[in-house]
Residue, then its C-alpha position, 0 to 999 in steps of 0.5 A: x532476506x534483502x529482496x525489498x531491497x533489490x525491489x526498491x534498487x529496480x524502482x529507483x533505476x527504473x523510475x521515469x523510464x518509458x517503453x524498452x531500451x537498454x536502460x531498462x535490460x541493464x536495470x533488469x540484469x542488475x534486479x536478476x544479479x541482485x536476487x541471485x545474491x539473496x537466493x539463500x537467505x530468501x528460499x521460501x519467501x513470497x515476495x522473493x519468488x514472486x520477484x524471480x518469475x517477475x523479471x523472467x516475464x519481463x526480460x522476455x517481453x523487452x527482448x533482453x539477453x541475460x549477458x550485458x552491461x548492468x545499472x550500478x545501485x544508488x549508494x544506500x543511506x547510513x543504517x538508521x537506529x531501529x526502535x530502541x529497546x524497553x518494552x520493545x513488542x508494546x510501541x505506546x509504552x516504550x515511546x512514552x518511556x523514552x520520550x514522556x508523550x505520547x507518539x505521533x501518528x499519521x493515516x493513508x487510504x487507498x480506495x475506489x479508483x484508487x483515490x489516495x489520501x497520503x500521510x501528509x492530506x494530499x489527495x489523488x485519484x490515480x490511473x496506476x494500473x499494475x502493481x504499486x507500493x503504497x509502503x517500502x519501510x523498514x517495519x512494512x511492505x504494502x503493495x496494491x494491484x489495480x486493473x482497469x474498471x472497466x474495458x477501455x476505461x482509465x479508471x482503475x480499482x485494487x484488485x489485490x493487497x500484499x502486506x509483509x510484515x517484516x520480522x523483528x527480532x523481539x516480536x514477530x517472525x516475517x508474516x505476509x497478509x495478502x487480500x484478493x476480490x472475494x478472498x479477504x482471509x482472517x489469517x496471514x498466508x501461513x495459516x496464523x493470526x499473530x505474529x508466532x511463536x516468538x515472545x512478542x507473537x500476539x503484538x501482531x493480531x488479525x481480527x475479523x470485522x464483518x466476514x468477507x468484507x472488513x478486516x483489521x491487523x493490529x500490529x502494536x510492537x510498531x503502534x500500526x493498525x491497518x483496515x482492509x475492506x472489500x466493497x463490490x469489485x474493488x478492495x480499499x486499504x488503510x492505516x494508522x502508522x505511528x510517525x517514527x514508523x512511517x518516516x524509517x525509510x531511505x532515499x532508495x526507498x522513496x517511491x510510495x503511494x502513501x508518501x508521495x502520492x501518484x507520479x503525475x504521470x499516472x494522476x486523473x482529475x475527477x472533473x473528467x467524466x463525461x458519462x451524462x447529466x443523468x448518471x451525474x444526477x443519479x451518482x450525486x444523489x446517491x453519495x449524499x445519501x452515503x456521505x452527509x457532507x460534500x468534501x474530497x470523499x464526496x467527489x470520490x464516491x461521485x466520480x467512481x460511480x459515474x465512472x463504473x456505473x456501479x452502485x457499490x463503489x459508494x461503499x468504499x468511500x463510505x468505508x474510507x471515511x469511517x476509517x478516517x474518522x477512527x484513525x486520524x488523530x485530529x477530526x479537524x482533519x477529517x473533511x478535506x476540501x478542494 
């Protein structure tokens, strides 16, 4: 199924547009043509589906009629080589054979506001409302949906994670894993909790931390573990993604949160808060208590409780730096400062 392809296509053509015109109809005809294309090979598929009704929704709220002139896709970059061969479905242990050490690793988090810790230690807090990629690779798909905190306000929390984990002939059949606000289910959307029946199936495992509230997706056939948390009204994500996985990805591929960090358009800065001393006072004192030293997460919790008023966000900057503590190769990169 090629429809992350026609997503990463609409992105790209799309990318730096603002309000309707007839760049955004032809990007738009050129999405529909795309998916039509993938019609067959992607019948029953999430992702594809969702695309359709996606574009139908917004062909109409831009007024675009179905006959026009169309975008003409960015050229795609040559195939690259998918991991080789070995003990294909166990990642450390085929890189180890191919290489003789041991693999690289990199860690991104999405949490509170959202606040964004790429894989390269930037560190944004966003306004990104909607939904984003925080990952379009060759192995994985991960997309989050974020609504305002509050009404009128330009904080936003993830309201929703999608994760598909795309099939790999070896190891896994496509599995898509999706979390909602008190929906945080211990199985992928077909009912399972591996990866299927395919030799490799138990390289891809769902493990319930504390029910409702703390989920885990090891994948080891891609050396990936992904945590994803629920702390009050807001869902958080992150992951531990071997290098070589993070990195198998094209030009057409090239808007993600994880990589990039938030266009800058869509960047807030946590200095901006303005809710009173007192709430200030208060939201300081309760983050200390959660988080011992005053770094970037620090500020995060501070910010995401003064914003929204809400005691529990400091939860989630708690559960993004246990996160990082366990998924981070080096813990001399665990506090960063600004």
């Amino acid at each position: 199924c090629k429809i992350l392809r026609c997503n990463s296509e609409y992105l790209a053509a799309t990318l730096g547009l603002r309000g309707p015109g007839g760049a955004i109809c032809s990007a738009l005809r050129s999405y529909a043509h795309c998916t039509r294309g993938a019609a067959r090979t992607c019948r029953g598929d999430l992702a594809y589906h969702s695309a359709v009704h996606g574009i139908e929704d917004l062909m109409i709220q831009h007024n675009c009629s179905k006959e026009g002139p169309t975008t003409t896709p960015r050229p795609r970059a040559p195939a690259r080589q998918r991991l080789q061969a070995g003990d294909v479905c166990d990642y450390e242990r085929s890189f180890v054979s191919r290489h003789g050490r041991a693999p690289s690793y990199q860690h991104c988090a999405a949490f509170g506001d959202p606040h964004i810790r790429t894989f390269h230690d930037d560190f944004h807090t966003c306004r990104v409302e909607g939904s984003w990629p925080l990952l379009d690779n060759d192995y994985l798909f991960v997309q989050a949906t974020s609504s305002p905190v509050a009404k009128g306000s330009n904080a936003t929390v993830t309201t929703k994670l999608t994760i598909i984990f795309k099939s790999m002939k070896e190891c896994i059949d496509q599995k898509v894993y999706q979390a909602e606000l008190g929906n945080l289910p211990a199985a992928f959307q077909d009912g399972s909790a591996t990866g299927g029946t395919r030799p490799g199936g138990s390289s891809l495992l769902i493990r319930e931390q504390v029910p409702g509230q703390h989920v885990e997706i090891c994948a080891s056939y891609i050396g990936t573990t992904i945590a994803v948390r629920q702390a009050g009204r807001q869902l958080s994500f992150a992951i531990r993604a071997a290098q070589e996985v993070a990195e198998a990805f094209g030009p057409e591929q090239d808007l993600q949160l994880c990589v990039g960090g938030c266009p800058r358009g869509q960047r807030l800065s946590r200095g901006q808060r303005g809710h009173g001393r007192r709430l200030a006072e208060a939201a300081e004192a309760l983050c200390r208590e959660m988080l011992p030293v005053e770094d970037l997460y620090f500020q995060c919790c501070v910010f995401d409780v003064q914003t929204s008023g809400d005691a529990s966000l400091a939860l989630a900057a708690r559960g993004a730096l246990e996160d990082a503590r366990r998924f981070l190769p080096s813990a001399r990169r665990l506090h960063l400062f600004q």
